[in-house]
Predicted model as a PDB file, atoms N, CA, C, CB and O in Angstrom, pLDDT in the B-factor column:
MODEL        1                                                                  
ATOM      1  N   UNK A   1      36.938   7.384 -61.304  1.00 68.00           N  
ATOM      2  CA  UNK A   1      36.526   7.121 -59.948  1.00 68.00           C  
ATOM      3  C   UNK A   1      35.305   7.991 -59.648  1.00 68.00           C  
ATOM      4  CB  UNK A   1      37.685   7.394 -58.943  1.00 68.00           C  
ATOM      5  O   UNK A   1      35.459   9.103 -60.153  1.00 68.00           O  
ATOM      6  N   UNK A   2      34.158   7.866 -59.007  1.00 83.00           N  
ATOM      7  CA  UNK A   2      33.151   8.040 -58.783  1.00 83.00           C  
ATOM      8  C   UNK A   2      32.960   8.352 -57.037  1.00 83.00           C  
ATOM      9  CB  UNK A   2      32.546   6.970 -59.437  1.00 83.00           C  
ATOM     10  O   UNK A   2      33.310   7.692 -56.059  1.00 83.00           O  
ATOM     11  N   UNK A   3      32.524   9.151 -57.117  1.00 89.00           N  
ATOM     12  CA  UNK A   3      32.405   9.444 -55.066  1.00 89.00           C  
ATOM     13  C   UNK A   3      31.060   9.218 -55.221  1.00 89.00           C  
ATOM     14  CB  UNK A   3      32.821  11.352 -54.064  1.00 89.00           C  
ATOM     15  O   UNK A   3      30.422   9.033 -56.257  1.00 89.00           O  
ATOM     16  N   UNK A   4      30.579   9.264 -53.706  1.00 95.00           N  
ATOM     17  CA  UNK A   4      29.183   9.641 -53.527  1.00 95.00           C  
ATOM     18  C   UNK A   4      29.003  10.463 -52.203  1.00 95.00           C  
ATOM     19  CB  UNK A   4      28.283   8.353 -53.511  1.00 95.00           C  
ATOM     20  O   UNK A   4      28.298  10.213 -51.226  1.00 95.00           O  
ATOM     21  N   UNK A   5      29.927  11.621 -52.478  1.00 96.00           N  
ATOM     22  CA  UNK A   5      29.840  12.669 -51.421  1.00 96.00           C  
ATOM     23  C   UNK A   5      28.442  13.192 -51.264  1.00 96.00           C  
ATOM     24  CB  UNK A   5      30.772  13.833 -51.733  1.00 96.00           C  
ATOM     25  O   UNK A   5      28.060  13.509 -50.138  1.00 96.00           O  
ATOM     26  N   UNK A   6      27.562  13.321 -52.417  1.00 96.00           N  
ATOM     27  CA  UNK A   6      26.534  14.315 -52.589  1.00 96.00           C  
ATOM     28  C   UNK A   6      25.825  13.236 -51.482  1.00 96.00           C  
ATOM     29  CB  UNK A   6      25.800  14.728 -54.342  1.00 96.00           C  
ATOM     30  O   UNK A   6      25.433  13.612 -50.377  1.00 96.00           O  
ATOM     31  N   UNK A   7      25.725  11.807 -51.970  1.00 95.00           N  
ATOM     32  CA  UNK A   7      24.612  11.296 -50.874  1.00 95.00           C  
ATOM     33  C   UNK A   7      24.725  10.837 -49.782  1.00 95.00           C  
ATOM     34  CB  UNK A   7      23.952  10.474 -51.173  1.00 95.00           C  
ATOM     35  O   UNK A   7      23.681  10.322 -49.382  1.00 95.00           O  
ATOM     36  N   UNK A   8      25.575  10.791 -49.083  1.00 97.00           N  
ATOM     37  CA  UNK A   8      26.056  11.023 -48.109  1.00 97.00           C  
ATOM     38  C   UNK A   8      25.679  12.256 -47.086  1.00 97.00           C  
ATOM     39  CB  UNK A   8      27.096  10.988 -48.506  1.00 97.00           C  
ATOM     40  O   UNK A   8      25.389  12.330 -45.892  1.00 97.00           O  
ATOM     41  N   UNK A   9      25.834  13.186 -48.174  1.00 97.00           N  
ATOM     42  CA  UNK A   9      25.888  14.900 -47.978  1.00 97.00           C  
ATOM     43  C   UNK A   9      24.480  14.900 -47.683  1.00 97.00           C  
ATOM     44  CB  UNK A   9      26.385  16.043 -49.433  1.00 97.00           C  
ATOM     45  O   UNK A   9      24.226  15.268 -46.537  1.00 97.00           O  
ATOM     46  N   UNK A  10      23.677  14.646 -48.266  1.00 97.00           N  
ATOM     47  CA  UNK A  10      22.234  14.669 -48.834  1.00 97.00           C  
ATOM     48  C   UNK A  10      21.576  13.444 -47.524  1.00 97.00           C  
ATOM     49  CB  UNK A  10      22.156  14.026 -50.903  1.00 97.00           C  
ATOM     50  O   UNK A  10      20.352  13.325 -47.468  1.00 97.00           O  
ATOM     51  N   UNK A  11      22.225  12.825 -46.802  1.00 97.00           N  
ATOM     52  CA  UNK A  11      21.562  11.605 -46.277  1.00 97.00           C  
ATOM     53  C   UNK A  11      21.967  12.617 -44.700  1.00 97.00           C  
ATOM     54  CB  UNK A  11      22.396   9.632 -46.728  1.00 97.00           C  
ATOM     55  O   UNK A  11      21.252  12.240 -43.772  1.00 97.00           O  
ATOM     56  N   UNK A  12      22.563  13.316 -44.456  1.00 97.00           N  
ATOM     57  CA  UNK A  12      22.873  13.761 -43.077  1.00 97.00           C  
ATOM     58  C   UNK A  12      22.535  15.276 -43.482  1.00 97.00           C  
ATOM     59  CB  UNK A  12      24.556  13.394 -42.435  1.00 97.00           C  
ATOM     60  O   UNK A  12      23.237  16.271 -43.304  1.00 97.00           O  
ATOM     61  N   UNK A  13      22.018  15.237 -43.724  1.00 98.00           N  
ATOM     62  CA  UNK A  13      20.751  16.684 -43.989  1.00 98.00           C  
ATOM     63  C   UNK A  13      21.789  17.936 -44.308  1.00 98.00           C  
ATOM     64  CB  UNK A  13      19.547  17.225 -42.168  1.00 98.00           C  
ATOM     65  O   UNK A  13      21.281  18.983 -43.905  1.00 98.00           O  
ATOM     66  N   UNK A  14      23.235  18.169 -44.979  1.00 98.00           N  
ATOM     67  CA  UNK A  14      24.263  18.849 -45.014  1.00 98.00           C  
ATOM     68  C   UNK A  14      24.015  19.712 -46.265  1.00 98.00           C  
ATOM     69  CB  UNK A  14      25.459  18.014 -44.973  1.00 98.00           C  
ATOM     70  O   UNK A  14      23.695  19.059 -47.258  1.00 98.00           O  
ATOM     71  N   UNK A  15      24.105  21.148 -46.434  1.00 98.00           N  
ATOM     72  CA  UNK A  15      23.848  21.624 -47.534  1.00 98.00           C  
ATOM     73  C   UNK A  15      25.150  21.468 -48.434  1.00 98.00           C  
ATOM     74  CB  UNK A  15      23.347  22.949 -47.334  1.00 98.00           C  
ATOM     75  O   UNK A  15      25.563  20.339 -48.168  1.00 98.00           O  
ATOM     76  N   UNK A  16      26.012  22.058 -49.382  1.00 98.00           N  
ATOM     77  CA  UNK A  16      26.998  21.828 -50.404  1.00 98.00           C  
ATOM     78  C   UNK A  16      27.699  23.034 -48.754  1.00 98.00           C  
ATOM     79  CB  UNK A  16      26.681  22.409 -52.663  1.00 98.00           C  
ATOM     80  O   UNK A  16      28.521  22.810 -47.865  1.00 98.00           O  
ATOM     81  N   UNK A  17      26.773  24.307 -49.110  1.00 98.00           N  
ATOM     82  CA  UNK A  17      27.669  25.345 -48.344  1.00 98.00           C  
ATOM     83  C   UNK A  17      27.782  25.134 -46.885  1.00 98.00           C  
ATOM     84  CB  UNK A  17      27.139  26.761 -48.519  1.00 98.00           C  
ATOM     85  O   UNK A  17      28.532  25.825 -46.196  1.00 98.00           O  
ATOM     86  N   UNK A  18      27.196  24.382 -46.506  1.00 98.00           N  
ATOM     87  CA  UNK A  18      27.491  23.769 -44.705  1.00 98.00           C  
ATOM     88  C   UNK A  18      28.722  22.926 -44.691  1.00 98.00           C  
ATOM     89  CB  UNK A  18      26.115  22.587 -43.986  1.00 98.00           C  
ATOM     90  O   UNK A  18      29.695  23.216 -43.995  1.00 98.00           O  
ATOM     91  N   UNK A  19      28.662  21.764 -45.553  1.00 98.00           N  
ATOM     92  CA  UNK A  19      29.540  20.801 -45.794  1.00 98.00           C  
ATOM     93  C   UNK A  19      31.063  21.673 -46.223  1.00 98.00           C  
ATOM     94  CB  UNK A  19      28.851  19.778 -46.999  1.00 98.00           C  
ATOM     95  O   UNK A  19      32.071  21.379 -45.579  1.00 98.00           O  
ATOM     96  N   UNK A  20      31.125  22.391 -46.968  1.00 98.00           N  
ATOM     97  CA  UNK A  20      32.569  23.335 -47.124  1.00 98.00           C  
ATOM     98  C   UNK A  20      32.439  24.412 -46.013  1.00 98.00           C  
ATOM     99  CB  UNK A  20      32.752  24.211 -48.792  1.00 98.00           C  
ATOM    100  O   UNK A  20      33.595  24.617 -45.641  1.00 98.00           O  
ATOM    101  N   UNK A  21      31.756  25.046 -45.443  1.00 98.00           N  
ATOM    102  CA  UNK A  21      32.554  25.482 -44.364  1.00 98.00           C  
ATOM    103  C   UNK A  21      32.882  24.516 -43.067  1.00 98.00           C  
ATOM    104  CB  UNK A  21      31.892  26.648 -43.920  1.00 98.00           C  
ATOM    105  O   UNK A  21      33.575  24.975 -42.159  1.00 98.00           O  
ATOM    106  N   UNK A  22      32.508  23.530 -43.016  1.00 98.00           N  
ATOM    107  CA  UNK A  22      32.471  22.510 -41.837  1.00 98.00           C  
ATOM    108  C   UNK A  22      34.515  22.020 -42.466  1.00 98.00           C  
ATOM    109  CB  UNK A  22      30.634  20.804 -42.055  1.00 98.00           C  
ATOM    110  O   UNK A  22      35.540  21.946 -41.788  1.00 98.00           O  
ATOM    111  N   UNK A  23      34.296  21.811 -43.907  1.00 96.00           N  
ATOM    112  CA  UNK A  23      35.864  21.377 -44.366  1.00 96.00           C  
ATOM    113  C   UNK A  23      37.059  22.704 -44.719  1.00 96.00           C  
ATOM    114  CB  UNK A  23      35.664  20.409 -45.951  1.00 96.00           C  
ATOM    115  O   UNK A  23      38.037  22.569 -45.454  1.00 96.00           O  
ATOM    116  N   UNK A  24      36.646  24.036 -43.945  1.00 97.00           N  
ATOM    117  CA  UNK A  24      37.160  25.081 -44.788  1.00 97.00           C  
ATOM    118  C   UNK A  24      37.555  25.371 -46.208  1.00 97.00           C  
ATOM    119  CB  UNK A  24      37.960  25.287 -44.346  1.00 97.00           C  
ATOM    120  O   UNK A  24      38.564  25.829 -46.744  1.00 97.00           O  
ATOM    121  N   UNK A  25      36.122  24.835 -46.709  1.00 98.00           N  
ATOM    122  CA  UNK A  25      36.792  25.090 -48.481  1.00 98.00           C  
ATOM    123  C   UNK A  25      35.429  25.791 -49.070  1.00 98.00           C  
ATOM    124  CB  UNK A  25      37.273  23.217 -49.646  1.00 98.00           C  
ATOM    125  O   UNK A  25      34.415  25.842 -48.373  1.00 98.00           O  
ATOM    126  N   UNK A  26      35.471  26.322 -50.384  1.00 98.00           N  
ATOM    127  CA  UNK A  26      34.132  27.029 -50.929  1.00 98.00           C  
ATOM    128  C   UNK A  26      33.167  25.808 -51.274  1.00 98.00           C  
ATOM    129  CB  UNK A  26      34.423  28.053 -52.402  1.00 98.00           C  
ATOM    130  O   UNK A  26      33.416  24.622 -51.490  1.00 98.00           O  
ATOM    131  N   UNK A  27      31.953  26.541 -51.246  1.00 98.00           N  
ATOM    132  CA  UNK A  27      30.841  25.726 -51.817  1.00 98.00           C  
ATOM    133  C   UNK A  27      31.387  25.098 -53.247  1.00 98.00           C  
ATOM    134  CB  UNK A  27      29.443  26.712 -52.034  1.00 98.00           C  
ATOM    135  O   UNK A  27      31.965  24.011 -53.261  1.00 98.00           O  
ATOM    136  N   UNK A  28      31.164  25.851 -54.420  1.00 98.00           N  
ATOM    137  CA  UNK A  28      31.932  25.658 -54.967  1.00 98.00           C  
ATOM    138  C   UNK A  28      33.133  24.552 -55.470  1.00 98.00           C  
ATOM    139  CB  UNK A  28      32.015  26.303 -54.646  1.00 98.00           C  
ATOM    140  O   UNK A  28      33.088  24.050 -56.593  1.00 98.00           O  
ATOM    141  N   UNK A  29      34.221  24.238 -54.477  1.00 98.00           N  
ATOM    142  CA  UNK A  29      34.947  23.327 -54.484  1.00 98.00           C  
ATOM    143  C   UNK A  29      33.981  21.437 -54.209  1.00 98.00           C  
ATOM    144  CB  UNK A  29      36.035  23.944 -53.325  1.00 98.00           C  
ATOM    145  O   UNK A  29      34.259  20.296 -54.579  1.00 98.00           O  
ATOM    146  N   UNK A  30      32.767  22.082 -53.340  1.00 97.00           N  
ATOM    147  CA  UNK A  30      31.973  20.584 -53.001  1.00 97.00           C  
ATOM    148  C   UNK A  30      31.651  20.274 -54.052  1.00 97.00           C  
ATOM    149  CB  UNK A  30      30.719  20.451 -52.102  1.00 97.00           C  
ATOM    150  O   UNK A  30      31.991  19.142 -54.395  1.00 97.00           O  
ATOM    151  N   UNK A  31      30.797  21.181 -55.115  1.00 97.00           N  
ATOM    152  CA  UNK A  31      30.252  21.037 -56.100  1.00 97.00           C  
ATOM    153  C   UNK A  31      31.088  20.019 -56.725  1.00 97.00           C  
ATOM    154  CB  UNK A  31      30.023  22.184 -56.715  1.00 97.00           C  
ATOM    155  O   UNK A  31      30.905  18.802 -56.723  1.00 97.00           O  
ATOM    156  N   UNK A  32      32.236  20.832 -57.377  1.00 97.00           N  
ATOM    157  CA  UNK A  32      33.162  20.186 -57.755  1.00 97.00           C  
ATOM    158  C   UNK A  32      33.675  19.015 -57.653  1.00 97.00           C  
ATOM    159  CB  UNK A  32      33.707  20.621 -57.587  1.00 97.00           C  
ATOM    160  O   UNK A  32      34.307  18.474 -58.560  1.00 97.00           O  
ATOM    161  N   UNK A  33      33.454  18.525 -56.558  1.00 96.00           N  
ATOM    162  CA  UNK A  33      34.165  17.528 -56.417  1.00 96.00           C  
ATOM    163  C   UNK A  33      32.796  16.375 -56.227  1.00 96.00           C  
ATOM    164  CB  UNK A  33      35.325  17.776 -55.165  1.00 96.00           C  
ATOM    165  O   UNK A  33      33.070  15.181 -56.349  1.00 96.00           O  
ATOM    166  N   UNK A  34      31.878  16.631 -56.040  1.00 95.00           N  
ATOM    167  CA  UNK A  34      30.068  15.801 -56.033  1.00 95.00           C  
ATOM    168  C   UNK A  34      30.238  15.645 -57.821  1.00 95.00           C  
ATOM    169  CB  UNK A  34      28.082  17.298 -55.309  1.00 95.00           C  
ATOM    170  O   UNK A  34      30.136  14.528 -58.329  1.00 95.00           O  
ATOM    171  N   UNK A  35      30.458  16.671 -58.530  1.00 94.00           N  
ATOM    172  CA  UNK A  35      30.323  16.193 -60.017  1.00 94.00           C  
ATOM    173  C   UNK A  35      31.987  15.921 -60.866  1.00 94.00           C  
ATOM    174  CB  UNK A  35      29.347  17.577 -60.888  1.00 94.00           C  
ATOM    175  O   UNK A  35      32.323  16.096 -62.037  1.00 94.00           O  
ATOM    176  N   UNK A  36      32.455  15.618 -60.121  1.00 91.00           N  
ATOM    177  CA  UNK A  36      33.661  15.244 -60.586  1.00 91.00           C  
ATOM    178  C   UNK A  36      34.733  15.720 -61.289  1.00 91.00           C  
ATOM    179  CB  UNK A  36      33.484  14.569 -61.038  1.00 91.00           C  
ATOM    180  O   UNK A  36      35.588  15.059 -61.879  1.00 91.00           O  
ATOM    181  N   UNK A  37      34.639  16.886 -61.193  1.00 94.00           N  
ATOM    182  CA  UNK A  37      35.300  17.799 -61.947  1.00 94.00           C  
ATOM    183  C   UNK A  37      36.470  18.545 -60.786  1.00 94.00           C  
ATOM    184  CB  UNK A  37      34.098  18.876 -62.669  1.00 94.00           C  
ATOM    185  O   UNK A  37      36.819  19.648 -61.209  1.00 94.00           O  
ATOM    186  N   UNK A  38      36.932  18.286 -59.843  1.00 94.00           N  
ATOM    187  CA  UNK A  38      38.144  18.301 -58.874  1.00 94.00           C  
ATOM    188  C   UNK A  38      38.556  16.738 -57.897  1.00 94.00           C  
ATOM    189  CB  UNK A  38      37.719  19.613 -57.744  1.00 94.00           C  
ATOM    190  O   UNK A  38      37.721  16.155 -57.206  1.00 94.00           O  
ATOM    191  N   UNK A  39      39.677  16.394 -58.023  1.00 93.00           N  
ATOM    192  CA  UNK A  39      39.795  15.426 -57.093  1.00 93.00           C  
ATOM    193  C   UNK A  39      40.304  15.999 -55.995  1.00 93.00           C  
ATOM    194  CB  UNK A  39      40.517  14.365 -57.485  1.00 93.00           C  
ATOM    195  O   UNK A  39      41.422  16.513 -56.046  1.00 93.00           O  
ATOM    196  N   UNK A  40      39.520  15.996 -54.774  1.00 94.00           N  
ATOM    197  CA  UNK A  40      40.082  16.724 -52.951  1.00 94.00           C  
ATOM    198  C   UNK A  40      41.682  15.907 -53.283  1.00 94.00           C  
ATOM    199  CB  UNK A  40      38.809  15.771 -50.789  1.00 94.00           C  
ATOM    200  O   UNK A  40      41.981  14.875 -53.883  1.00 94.00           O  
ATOM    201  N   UNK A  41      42.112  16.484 -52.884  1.00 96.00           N  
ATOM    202  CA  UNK A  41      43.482  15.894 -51.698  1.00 96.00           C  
ATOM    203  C   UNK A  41      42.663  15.571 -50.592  1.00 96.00           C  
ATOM    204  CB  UNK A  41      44.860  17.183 -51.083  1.00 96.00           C  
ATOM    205  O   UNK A  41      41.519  15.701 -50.155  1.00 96.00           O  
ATOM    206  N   UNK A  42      44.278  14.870 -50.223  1.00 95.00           N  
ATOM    207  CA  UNK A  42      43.887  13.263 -49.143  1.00 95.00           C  
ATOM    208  C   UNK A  42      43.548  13.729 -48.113  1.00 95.00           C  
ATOM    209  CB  UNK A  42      45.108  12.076 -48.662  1.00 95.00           C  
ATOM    210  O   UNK A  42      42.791  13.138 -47.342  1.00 95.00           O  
ATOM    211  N   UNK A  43      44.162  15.168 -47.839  1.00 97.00           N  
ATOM    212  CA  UNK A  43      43.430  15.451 -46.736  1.00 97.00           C  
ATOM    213  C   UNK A  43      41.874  16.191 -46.658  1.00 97.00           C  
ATOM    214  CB  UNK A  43      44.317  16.179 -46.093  1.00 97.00           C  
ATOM    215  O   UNK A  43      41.042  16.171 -45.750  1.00 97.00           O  
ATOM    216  N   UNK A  44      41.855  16.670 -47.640  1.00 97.00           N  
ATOM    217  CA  UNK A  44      40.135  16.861 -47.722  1.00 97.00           C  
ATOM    218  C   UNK A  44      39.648  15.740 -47.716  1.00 97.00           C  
ATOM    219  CB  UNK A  44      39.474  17.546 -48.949  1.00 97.00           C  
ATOM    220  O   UNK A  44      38.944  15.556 -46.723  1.00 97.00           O  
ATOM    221  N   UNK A  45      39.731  14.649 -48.594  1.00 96.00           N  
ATOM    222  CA  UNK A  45      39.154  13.533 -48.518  1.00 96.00           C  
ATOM    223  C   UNK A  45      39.024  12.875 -47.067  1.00 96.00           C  
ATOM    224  CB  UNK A  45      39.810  12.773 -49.395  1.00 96.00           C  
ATOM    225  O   UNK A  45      37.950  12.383 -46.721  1.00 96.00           O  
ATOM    226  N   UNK A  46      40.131  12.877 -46.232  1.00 96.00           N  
ATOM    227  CA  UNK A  46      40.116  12.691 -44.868  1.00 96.00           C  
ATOM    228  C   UNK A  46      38.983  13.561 -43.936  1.00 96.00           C  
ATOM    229  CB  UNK A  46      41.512  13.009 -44.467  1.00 96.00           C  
ATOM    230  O   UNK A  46      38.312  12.962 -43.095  1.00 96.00           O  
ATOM    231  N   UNK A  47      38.849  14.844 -44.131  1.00 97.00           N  
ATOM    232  CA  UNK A  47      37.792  15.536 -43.429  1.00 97.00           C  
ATOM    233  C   UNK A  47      36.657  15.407 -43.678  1.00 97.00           C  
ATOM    234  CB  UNK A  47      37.853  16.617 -43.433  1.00 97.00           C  
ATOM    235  O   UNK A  47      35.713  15.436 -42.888  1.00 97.00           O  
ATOM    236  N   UNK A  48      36.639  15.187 -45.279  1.00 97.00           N  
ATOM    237  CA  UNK A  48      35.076  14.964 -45.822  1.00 97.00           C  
ATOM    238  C   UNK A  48      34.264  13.106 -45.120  1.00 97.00           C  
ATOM    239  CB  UNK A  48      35.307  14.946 -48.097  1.00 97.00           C  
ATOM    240  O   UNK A  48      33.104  12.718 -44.977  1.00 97.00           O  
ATOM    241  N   UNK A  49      35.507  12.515 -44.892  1.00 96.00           N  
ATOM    242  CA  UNK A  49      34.584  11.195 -44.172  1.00 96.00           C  
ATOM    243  C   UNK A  49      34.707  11.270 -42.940  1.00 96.00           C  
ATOM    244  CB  UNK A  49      34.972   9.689 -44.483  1.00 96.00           C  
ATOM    245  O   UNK A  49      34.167  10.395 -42.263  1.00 96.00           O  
ATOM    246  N   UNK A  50      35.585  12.525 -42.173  1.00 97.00           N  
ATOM    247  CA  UNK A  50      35.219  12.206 -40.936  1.00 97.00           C  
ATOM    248  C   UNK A  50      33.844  13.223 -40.856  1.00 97.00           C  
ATOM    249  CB  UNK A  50      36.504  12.449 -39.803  1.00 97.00           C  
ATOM    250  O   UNK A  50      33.141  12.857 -39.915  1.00 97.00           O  
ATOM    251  N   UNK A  51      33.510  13.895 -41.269  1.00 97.00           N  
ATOM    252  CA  UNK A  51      32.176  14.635 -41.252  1.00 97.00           C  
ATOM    253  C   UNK A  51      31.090  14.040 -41.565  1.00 97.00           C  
ATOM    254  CB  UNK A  51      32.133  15.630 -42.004  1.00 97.00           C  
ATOM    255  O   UNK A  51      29.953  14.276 -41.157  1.00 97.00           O  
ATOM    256  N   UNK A  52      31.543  13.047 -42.497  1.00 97.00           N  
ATOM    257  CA  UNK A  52      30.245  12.752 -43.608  1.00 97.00           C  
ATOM    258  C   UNK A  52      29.791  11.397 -41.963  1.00 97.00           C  
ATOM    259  CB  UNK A  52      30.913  11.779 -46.078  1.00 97.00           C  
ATOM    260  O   UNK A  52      28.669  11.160 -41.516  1.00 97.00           O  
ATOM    261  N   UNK A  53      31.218  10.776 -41.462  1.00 97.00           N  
ATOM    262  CA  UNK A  53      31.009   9.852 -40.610  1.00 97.00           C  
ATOM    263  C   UNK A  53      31.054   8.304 -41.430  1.00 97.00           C  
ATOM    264  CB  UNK A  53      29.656  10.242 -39.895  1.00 97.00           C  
ATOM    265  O   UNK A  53      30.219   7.463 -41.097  1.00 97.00           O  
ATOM    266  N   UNK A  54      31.796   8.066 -42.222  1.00 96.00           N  
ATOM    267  CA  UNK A  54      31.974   7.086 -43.135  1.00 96.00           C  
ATOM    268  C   UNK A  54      33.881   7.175 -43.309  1.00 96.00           C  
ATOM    269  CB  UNK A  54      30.898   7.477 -44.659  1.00 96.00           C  
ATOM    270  O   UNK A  54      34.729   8.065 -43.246  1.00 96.00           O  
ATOM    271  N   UNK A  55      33.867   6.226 -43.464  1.00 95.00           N  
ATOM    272  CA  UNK A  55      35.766   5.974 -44.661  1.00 95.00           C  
ATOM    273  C   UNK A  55      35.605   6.601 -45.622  1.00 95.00           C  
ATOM    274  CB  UNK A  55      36.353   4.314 -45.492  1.00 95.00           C  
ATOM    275  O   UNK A  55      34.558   6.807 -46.236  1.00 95.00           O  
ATOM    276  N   UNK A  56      36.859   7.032 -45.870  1.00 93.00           N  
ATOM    277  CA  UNK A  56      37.409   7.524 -47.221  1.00 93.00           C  
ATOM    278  C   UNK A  56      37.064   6.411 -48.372  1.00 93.00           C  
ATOM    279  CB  UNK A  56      39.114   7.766 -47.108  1.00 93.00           C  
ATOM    280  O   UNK A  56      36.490   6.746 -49.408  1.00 93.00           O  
ATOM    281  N   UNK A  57      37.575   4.664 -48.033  1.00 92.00           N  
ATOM    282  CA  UNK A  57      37.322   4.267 -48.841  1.00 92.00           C  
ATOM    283  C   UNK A  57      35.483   4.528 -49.783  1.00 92.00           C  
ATOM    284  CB  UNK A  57      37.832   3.174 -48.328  1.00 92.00           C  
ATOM    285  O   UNK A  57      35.113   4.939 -50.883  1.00 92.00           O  
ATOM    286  N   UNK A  58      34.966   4.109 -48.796  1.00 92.00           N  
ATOM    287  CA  UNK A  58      33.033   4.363 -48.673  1.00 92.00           C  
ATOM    288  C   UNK A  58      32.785   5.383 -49.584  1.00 92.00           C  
ATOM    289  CB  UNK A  58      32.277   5.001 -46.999  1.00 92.00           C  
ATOM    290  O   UNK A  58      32.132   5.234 -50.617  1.00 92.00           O  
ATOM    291  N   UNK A  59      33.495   6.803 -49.074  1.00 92.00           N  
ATOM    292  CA  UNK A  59      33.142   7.699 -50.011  1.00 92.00           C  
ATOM    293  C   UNK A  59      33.742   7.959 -51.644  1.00 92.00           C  
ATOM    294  CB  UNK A  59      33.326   8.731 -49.294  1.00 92.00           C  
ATOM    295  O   UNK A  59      33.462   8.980 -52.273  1.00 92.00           O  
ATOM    296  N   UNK A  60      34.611   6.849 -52.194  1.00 87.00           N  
ATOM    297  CA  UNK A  60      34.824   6.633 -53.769  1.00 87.00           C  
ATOM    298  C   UNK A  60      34.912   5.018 -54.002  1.00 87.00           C  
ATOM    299  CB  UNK A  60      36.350   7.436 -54.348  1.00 87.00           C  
ATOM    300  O   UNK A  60      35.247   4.066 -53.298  1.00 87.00           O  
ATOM    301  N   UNK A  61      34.390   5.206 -55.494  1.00 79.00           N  
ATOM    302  CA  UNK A  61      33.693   4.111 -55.960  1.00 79.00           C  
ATOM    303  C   UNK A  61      35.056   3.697 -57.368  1.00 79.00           C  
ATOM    304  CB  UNK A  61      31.776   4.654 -56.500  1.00 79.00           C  
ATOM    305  O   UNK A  61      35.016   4.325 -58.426  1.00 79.00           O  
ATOM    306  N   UNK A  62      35.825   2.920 -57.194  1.00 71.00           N  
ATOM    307  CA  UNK A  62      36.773   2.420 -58.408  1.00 71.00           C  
ATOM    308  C   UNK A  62      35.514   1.327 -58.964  1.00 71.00           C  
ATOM    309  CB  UNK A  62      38.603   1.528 -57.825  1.00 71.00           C  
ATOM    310  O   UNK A  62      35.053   0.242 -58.611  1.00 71.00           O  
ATOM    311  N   UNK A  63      35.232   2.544 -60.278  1.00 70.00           N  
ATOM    312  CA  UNK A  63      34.388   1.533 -61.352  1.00 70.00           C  
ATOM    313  C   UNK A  63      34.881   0.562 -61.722  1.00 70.00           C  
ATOM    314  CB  UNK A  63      34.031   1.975 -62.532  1.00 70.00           C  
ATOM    315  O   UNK A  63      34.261  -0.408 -62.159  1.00 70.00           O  
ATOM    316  N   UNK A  64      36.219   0.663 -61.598  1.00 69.00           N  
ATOM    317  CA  UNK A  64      36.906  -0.965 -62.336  1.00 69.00           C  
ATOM    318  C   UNK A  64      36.675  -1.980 -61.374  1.00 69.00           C  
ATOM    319  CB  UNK A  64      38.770  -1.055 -62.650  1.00 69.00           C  
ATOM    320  O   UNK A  64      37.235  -3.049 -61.614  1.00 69.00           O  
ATOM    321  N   UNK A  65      36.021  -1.914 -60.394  1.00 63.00           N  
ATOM    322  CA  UNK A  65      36.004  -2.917 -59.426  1.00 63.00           C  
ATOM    323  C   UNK A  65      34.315  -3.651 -60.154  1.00 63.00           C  
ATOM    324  CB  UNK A  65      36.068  -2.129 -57.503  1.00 63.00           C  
ATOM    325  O   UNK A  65      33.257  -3.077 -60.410  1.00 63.00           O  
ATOM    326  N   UNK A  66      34.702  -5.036 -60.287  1.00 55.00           N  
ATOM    327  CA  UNK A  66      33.591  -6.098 -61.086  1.00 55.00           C  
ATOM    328  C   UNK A  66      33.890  -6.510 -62.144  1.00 55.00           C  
ATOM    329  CB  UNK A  66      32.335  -5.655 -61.421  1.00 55.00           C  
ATOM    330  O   UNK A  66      33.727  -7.648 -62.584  1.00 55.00           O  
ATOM    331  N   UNK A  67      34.548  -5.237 -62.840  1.00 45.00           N  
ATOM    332  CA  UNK A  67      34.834  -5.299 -64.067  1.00 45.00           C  
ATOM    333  C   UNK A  67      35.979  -6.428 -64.314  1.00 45.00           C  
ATOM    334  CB  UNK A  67      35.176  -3.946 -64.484  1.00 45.00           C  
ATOM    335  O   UNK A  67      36.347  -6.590 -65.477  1.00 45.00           O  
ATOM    336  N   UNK A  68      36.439  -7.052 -63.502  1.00 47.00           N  
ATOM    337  CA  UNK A  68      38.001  -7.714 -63.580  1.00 47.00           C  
ATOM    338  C   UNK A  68      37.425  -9.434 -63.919  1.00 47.00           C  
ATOM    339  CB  UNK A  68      39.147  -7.495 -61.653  1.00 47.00           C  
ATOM    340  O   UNK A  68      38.244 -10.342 -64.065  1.00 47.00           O  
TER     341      UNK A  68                                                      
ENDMDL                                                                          
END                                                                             
């Protein structure tokens, strides 16, 4: 699964370290989760689209979707 937190992040002028203290979590953890290497829980995922101002769905991408 594929997010696109970063552009999102990147489209509402949000730095990595604005965007985690806005979600109380480390920079760090954004990183993480922009390059895919942590999946948020549902409830981060929940804060990260009400910030970002988008759905949860919006912000991840199931590559298997086309593929079918």
């Amino acid at each position: 699964m594929k997010n696109l937190i970063k552009t999102y992040r990147e489209q509402r002028g949000l730095s990595q370290g604005k965007l985690a203290d806005l979600c109380d979590v480390s920079r760090q953890t954004i990183n993480a989760i922009e390059n895919d290497k942590y999946d948020p829980s549902l409830q981060l995922a929940f804060d990260l689209a009400r910030i970002l101002g988008v759905r949860v769905d919006e912000l991840f991408l199931d590559e298997r979707k086309g593929s079918e």
